[in-house]
Jmol script that loads the backbone (N, CA, C; Angstrom):
load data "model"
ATOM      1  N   UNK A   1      -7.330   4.979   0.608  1.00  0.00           N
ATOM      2  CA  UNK A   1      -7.886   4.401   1.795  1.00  0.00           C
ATOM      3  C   UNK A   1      -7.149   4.865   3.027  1.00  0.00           C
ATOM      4  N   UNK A   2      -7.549   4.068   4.545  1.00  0.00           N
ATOM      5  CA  UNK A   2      -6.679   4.529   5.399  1.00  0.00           C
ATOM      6  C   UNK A   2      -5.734   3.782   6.145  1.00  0.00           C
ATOM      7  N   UNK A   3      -4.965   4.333   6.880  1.00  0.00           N
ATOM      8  CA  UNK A   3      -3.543   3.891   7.206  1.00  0.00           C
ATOM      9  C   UNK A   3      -3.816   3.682   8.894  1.00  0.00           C
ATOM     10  N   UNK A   4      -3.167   3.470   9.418  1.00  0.00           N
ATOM     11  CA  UNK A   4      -3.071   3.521  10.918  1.00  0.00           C
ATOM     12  C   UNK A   4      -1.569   2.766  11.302  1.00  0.00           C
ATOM     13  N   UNK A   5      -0.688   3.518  11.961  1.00  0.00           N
ATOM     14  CA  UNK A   5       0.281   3.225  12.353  1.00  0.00           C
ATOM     15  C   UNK A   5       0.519   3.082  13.856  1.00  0.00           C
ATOM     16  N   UNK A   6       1.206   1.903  14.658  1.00  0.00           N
ATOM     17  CA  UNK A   6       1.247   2.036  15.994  1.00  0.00           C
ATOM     18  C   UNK A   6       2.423   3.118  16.582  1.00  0.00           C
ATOM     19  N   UNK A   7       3.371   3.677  15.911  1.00  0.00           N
ATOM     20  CA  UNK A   7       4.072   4.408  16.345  1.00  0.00           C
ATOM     21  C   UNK A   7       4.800   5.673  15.531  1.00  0.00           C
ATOM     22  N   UNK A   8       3.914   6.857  15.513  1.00  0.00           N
ATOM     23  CA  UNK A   8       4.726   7.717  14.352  1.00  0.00           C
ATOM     24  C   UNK A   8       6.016   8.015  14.294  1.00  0.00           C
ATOM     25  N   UNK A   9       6.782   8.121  15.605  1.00  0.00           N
ATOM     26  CA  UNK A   9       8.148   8.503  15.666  1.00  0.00           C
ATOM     27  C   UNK A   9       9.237   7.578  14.889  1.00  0.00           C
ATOM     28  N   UNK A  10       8.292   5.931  15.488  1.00  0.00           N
ATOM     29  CA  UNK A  10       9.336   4.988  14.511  1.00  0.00           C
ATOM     30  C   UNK A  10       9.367   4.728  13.328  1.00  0.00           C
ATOM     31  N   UNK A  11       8.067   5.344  12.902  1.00  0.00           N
ATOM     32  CA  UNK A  11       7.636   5.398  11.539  1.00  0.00           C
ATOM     33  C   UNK A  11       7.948   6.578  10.426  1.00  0.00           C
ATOM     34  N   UNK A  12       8.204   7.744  11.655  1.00  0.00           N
ATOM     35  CA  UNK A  12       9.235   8.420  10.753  1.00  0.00           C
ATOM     36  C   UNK A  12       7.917   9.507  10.243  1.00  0.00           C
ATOM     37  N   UNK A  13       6.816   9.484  10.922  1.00  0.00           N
ATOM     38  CA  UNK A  13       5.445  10.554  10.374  1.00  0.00           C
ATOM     39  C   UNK A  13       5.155  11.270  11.680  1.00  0.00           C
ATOM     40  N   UNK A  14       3.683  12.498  10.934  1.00  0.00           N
ATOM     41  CA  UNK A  14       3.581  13.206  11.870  1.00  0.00           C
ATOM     42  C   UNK A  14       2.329  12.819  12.898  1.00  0.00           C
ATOM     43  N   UNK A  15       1.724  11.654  12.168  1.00  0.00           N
ATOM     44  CA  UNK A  15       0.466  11.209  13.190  1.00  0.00           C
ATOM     45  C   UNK A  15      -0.014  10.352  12.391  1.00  0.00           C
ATOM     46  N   UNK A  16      -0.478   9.255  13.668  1.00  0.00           N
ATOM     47  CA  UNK A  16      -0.833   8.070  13.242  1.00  0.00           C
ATOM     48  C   UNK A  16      -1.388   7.008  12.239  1.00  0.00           C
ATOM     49  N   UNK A  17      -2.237   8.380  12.065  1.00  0.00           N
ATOM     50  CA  UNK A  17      -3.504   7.957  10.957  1.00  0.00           C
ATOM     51  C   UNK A  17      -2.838   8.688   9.938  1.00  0.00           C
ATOM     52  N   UNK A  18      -3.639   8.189   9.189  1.00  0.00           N
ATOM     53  CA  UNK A  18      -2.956   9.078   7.048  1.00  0.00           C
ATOM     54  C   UNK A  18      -3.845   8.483   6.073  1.00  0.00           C
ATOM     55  N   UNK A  19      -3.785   8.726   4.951  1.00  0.00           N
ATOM     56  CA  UNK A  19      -4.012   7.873   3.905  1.00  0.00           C
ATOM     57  C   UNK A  19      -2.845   7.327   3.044  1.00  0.00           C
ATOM     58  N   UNK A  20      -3.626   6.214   2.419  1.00  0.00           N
ATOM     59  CA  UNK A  20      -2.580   5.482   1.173  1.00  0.00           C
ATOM     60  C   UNK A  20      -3.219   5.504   0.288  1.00  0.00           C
ATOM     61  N   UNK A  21      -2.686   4.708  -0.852  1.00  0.00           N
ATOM     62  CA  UNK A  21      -3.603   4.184  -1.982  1.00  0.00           C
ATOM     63  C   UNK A  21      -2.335   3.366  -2.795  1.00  0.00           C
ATOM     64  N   UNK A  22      -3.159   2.541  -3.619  1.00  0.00           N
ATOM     65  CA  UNK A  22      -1.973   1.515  -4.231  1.00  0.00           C
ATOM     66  C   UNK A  22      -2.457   1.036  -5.532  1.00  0.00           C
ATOM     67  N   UNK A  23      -1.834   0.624  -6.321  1.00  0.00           N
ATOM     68  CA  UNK A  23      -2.033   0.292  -8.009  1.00  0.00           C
ATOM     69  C   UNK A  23      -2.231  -1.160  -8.307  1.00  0.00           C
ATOM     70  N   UNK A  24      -3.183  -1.829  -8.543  1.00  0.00           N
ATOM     71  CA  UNK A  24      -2.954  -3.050  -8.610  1.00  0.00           C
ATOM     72  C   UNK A  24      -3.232  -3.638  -9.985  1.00  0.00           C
ATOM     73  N   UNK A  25      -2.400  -4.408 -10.668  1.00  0.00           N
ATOM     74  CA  UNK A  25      -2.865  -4.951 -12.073  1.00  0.00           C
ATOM     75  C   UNK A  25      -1.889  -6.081 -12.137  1.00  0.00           C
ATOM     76  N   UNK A  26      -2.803  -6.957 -13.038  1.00  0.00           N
ATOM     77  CA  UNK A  26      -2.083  -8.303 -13.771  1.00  0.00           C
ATOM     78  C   UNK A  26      -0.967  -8.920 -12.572  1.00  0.00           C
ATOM     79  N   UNK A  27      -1.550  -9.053 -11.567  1.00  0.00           N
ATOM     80  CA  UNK A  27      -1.183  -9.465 -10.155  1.00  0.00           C
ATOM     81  C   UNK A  27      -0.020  -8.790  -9.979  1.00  0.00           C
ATOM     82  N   UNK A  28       0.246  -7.781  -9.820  1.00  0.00           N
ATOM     83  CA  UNK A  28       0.880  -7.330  -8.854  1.00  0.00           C
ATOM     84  C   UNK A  28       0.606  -5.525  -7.959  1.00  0.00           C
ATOM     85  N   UNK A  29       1.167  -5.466  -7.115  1.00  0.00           N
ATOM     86  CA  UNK A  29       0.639  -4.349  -6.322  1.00  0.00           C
ATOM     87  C   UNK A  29       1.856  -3.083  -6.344  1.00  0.00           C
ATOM     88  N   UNK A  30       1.516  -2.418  -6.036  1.00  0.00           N
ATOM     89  CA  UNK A  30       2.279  -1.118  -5.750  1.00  0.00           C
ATOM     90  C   UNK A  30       1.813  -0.258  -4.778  1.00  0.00           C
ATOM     91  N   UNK A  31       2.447  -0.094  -3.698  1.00  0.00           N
ATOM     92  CA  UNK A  31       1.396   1.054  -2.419  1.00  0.00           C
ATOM     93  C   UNK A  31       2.815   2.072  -2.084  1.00  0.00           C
ATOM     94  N   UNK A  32       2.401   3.275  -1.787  1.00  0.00           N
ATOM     95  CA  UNK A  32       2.988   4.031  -1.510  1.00  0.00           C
ATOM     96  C   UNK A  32       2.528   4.507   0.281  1.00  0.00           C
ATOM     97  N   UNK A  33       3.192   3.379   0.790  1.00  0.00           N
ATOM     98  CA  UNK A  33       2.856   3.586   2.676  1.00  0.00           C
ATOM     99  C   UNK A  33       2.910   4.679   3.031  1.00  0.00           C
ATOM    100  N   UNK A  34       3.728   5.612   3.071  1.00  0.00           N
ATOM    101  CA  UNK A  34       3.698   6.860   3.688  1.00  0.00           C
ATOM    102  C   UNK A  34       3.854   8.114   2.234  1.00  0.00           C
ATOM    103  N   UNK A  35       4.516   7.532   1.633  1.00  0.00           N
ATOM    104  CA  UNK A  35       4.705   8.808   0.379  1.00  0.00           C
ATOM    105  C   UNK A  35       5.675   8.351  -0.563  1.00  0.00           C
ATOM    106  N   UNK A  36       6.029   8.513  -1.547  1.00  0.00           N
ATOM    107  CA  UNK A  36       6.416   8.074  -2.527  1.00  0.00           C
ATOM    108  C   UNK A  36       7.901   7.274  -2.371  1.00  0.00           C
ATOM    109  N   UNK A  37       9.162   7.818  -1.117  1.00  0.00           N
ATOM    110  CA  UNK A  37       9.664   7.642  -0.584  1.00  0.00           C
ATOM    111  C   UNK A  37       9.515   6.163  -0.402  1.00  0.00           C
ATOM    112  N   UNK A  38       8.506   5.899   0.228  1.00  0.00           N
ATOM    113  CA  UNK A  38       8.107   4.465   0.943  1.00  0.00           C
ATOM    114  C   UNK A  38       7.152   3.327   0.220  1.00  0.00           C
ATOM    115  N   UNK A  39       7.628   3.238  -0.644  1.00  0.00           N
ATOM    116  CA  UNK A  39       7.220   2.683  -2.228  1.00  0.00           C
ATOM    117  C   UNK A  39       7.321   0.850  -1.564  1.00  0.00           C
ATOM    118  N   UNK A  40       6.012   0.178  -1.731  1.00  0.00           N
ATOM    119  CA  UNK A  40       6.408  -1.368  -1.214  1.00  0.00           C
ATOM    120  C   UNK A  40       6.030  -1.752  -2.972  1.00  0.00           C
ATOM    121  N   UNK A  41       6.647  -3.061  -3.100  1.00  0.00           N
ATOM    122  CA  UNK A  41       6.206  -3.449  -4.277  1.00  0.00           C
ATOM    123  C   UNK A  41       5.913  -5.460  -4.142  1.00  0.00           C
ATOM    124  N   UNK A  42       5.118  -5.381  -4.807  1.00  0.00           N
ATOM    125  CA  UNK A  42       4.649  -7.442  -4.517  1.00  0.00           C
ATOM    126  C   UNK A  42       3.605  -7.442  -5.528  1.00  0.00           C
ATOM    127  N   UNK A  43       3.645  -8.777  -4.997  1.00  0.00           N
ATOM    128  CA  UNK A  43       2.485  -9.557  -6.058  1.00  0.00           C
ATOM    129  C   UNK A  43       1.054  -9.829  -5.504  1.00  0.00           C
ATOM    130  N   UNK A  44       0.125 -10.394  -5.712  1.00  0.00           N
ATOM    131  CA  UNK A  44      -1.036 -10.923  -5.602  1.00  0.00           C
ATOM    132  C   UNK A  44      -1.420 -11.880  -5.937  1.00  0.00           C
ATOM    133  N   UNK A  45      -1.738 -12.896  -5.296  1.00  0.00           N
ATOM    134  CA  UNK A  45      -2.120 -14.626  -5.902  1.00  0.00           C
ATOM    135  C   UNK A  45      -3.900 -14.521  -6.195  1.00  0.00           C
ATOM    136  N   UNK A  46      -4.187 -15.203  -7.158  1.00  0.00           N
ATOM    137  CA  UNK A  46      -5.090 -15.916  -7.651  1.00  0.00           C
ATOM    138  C   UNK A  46      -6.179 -15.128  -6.634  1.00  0.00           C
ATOM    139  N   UNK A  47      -5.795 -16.009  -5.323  1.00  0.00           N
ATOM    140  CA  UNK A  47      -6.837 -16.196  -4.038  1.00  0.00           C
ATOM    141  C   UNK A  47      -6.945 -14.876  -3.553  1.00  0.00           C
ATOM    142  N   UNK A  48      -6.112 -13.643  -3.860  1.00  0.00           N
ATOM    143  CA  UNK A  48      -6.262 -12.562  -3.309  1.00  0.00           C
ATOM    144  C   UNK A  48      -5.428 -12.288  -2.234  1.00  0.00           C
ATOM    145  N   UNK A  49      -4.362 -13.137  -1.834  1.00  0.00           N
ATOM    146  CA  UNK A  49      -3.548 -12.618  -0.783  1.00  0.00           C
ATOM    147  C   UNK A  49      -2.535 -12.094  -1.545  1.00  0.00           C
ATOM    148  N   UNK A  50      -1.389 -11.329  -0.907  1.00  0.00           N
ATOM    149  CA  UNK A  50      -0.330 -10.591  -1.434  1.00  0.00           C
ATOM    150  C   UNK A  50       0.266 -10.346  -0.180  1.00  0.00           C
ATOM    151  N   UNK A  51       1.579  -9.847  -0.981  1.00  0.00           N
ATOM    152  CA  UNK A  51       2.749  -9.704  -0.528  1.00  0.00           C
ATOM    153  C   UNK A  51       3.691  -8.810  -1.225  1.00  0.00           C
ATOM    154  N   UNK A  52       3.820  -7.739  -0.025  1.00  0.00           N
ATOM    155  CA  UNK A  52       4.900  -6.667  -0.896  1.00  0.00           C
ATOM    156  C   UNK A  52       5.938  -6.341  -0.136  1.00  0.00           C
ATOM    157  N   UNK A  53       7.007  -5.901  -0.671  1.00  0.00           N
ATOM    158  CA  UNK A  53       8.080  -5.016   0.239  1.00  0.00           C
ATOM    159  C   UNK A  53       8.733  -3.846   0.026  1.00  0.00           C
ATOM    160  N   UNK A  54       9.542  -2.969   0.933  1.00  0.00           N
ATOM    161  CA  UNK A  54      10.258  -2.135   0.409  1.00  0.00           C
ATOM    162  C   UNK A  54      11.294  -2.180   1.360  1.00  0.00           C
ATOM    163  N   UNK A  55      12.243  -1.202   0.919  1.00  0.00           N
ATOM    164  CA  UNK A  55      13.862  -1.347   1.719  1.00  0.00           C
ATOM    165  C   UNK A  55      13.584   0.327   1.571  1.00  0.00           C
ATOM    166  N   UNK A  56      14.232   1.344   2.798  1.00  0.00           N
ATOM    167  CA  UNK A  56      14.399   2.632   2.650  1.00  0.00           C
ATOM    168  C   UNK A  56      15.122   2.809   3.936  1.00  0.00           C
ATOM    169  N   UNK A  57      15.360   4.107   3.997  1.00  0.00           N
ATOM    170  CA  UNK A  57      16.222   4.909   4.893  1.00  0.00           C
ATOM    171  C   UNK A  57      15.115   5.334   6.565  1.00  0.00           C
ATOM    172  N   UNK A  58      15.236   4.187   7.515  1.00  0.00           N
ATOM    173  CA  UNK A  58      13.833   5.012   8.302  1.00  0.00           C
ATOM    174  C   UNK A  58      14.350   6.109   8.850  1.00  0.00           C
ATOM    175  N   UNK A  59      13.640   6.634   9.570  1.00  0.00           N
ATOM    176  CA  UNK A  59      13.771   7.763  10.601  1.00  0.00           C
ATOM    177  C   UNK A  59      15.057   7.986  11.622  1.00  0.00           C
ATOM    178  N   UNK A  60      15.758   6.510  12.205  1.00  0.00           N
ATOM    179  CA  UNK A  60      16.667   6.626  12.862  1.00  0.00           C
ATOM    180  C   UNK A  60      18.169   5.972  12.069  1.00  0.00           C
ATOM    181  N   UNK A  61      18.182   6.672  10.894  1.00  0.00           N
ATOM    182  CA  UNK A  61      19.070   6.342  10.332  1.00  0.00           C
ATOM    183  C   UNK A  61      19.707   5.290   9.923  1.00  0.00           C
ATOM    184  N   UNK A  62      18.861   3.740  10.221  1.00  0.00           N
ATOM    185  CA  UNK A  62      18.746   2.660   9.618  1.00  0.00           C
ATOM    186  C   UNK A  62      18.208   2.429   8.485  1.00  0.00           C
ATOM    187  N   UNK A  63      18.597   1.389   7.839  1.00  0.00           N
ATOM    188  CA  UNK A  63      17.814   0.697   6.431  1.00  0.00           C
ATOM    189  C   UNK A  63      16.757  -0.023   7.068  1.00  0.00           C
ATOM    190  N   UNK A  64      15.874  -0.053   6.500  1.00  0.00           N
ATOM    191  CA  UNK A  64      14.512  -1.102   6.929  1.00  0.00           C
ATOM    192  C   UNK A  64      13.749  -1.705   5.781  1.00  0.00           C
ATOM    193  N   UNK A  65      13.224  -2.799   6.049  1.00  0.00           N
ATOM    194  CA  UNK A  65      12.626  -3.861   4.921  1.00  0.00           C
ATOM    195  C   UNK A  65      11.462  -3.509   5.700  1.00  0.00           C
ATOM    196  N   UNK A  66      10.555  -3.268   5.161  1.00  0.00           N
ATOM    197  CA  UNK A  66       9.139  -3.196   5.653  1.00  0.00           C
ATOM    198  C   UNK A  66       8.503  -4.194   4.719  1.00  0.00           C
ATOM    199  N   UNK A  67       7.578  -5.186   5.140  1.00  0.00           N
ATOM    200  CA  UNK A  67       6.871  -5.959   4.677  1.00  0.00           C
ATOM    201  C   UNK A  67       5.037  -6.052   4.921  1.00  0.00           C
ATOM    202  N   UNK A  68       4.820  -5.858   3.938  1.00  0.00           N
ATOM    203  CA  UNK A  68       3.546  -5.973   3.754  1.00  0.00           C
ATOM    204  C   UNK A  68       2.536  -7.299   3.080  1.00  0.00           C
ATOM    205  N   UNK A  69       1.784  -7.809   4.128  1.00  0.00           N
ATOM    206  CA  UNK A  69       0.789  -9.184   4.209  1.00  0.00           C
ATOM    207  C   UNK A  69      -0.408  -8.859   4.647  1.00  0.00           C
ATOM    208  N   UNK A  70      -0.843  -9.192   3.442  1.00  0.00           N
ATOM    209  CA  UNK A  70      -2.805  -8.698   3.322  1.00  0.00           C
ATOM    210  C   UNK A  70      -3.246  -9.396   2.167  1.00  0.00           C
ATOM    211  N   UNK A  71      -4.436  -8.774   1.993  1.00  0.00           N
ATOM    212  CA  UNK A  71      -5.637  -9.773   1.339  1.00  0.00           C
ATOM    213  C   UNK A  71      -6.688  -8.863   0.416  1.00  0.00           C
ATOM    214  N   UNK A  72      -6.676  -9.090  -0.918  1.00  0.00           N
ATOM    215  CA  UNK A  72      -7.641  -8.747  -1.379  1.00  0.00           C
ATOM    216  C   UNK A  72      -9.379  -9.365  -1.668  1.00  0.00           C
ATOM    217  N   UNK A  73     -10.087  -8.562  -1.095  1.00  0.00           N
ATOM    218  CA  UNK A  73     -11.630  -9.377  -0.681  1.00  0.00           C
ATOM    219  C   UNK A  73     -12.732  -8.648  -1.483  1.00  0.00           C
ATOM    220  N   UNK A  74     -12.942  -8.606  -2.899  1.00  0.00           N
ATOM    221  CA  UNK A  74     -13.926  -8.033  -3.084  1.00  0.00           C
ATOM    222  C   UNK A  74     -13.683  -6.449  -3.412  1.00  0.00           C
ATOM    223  N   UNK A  75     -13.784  -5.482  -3.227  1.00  0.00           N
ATOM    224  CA  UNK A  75     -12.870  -4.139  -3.613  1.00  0.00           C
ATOM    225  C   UNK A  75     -12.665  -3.557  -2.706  1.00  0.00           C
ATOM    226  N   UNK A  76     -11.626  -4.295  -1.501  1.00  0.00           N
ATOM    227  CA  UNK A  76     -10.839  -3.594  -0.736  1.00  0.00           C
ATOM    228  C   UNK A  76     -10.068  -4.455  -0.240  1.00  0.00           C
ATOM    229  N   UNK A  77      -8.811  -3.766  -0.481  1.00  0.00           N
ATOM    230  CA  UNK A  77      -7.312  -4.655   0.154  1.00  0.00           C
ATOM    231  C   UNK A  77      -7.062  -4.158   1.353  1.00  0.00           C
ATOM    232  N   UNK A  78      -6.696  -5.358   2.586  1.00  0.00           N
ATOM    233  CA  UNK A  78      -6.360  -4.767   3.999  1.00  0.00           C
ATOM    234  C   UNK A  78      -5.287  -5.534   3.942  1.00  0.00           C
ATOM    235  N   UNK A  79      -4.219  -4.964   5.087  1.00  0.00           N
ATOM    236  CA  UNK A  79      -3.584  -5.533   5.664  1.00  0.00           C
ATOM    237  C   UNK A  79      -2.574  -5.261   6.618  1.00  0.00           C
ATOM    238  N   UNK A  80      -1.117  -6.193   6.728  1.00  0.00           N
ATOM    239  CA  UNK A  80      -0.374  -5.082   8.107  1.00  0.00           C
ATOM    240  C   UNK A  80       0.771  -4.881   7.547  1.00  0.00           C
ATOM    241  N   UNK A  81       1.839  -3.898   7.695  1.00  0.00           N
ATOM    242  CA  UNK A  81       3.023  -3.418   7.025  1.00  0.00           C
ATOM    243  C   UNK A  81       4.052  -3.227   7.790  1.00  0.00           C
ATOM    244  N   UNK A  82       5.156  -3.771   8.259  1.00  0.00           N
ATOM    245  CA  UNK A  82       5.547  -4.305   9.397  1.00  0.00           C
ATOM    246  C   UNK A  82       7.349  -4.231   8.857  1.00  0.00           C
ATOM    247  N   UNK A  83       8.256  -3.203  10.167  1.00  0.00           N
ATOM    248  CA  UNK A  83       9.345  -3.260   9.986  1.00  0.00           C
ATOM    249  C   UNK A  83       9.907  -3.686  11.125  1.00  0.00           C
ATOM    250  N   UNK A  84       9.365  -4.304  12.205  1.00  0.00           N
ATOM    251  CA  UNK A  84       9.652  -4.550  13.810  1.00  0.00           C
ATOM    252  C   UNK A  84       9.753  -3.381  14.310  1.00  0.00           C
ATOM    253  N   UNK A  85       9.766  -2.261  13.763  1.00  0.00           N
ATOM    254  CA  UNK A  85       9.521  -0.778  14.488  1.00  0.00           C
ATOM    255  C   UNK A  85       8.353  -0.037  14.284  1.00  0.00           C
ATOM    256  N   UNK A  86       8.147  -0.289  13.272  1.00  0.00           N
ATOM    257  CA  UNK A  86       6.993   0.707  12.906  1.00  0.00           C
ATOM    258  C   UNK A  86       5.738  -0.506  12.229  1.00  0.00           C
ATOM    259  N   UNK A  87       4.350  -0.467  12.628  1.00  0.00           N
ATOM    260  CA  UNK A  87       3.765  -1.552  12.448  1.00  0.00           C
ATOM    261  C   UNK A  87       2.317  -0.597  11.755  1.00  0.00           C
ATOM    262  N   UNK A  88       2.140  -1.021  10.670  1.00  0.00           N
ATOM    263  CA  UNK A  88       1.099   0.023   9.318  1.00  0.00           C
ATOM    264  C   UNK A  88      -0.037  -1.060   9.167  1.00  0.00           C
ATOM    265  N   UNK A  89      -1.192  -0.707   9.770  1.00  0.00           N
ATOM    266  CA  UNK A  89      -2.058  -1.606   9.422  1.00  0.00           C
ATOM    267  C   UNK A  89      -2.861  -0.506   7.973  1.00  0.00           C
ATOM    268  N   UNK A  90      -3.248  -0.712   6.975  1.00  0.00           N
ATOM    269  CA  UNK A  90      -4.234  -0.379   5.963  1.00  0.00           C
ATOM    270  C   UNK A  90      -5.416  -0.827   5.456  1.00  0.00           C
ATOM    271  N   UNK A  91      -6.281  -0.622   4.807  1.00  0.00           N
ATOM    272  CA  UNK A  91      -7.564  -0.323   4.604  1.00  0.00           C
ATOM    273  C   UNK A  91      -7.897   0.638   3.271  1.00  0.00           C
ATOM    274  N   UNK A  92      -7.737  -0.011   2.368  1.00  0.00           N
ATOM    275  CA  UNK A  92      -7.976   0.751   1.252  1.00  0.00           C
ATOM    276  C   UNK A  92      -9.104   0.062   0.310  1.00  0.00           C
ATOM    277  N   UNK A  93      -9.999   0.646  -0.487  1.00  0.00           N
ATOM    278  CA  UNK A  93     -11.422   0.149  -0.888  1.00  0.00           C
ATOM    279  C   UNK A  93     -11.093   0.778  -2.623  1.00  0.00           C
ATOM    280  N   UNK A  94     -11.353  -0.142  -3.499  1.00  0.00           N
ATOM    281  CA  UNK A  94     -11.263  -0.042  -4.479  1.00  0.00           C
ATOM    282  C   UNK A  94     -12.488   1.491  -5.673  1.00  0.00           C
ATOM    283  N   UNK A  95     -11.394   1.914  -6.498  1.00  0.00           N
ATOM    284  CA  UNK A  95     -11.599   3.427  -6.667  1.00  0.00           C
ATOM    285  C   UNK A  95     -12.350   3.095  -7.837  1.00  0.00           C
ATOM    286  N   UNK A  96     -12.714   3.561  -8.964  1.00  0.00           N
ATOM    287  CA  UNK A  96     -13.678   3.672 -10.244  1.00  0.00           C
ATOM    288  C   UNK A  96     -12.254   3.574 -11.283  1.00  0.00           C
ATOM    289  N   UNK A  97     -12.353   2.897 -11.852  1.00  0.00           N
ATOM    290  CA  UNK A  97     -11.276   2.786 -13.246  1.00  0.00           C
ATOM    291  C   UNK A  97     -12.089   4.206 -14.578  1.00  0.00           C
ATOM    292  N   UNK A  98     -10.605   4.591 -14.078  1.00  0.00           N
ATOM    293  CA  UNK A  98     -10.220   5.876 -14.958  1.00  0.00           C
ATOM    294  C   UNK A  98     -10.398   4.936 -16.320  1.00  0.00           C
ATOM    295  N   UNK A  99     -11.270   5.804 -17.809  1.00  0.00           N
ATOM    296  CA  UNK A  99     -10.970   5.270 -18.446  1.00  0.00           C
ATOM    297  C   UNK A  99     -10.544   6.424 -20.040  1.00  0.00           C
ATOM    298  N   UNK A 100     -10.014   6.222 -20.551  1.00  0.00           N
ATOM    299  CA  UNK A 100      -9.551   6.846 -21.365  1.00  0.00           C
ATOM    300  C   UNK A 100     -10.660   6.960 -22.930  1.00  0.00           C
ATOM    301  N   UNK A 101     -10.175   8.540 -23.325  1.00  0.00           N
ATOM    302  CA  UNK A 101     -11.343   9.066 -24.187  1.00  0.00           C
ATOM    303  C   UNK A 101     -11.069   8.167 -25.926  1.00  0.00           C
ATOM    304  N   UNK A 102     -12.284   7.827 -26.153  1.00  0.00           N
ATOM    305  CA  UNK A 102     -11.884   6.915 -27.133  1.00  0.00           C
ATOM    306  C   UNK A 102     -12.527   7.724 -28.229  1.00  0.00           C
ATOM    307  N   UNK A 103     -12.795   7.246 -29.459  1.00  0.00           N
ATOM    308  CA  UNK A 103     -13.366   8.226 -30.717  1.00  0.00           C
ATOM    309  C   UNK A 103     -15.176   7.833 -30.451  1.00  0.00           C
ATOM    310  N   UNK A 104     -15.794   8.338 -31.041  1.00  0.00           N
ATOM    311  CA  UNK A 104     -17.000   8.239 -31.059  1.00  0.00           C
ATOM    312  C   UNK A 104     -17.638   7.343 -31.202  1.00  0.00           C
ATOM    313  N   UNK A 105     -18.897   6.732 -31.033  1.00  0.00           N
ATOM    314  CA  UNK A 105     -19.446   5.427 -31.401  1.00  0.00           C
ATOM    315  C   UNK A 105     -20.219   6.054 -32.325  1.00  0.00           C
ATOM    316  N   UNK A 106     -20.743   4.947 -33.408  1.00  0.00           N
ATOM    317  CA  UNK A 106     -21.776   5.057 -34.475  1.00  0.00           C
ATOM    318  C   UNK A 106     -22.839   4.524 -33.925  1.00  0.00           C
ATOM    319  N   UNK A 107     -24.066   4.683 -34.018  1.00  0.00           N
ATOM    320  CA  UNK A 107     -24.986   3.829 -33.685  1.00  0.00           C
ATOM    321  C   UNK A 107     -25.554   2.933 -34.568  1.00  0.00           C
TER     322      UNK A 107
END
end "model"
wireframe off; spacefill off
backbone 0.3
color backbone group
C-alpha cells in the first residue's frame, strides 16, 4: 500500500511518498515503514485497532521509538506512524493469500 510522510529529511528518505506493506496474523502485525531497517512490530485487537512499534538509528544520529496507531476496517489497515520528527501516515489494502501447492484432489 501507500505511505506518505510529512518530512523526508527527518525521516531519513528520499521522498515523501513510498510504499509499505505489512504481515498480519493471529493478531499481530508486522510493517516494514521504510525498509526492512524500520521494522514496527504490535498487535491487533478483536475490534481491529492496533498498535505497533519500533526503536532504530534515525537519520540524525538519534535512537527513535516510532509508534504506530491505526485501524483495521475490512481489507485495509490505515494509520499514523509517529516519532515527533518524522510523522508516516499509511494506507495499505489487503493482498490475495498466497496459498500453497497441495497434492491432488480425487473427485
Amino acid at each position: 500500500g501507500s505511505r506518505h510522510s510529512n518530512d523526508p529529511v527527518a525521516c531519513g528518505i528520499d521522498m515523501a511518498g513510498g510504499r509499505s506493506s505489512a504481515l498480519v496474523t493471529k493478531g499481530q502485525v508486522k510493517i516494514d515503514l521504510f525498509d526492512a531497517r524500520t521494522r514496527l512490530d504490535g498487535t491487533v485487537g478483536e475490534d481491529g485497532t492496533l498498535r505497533a512499534s519500533g526503536f532504530w538509528a534515525a537519520p540524525h544520529s538519534f535512537a527513535a521509538i516510532t509508534v504506530l496507531k491505526g485501524r483495521i476496517d475490512g481489507d485495509t489497515l490505515s494509520g499514523t506512524a509517529s516519532n515527533f520528527r518524522c510523522t508516516t501516515d499509511v494506507s495499505l489494502t489487503r493482498q490475495g493469500r498466497s496459498r500453497k501447492p497441495g497434492p491432488a484432489r480425487r473427485p
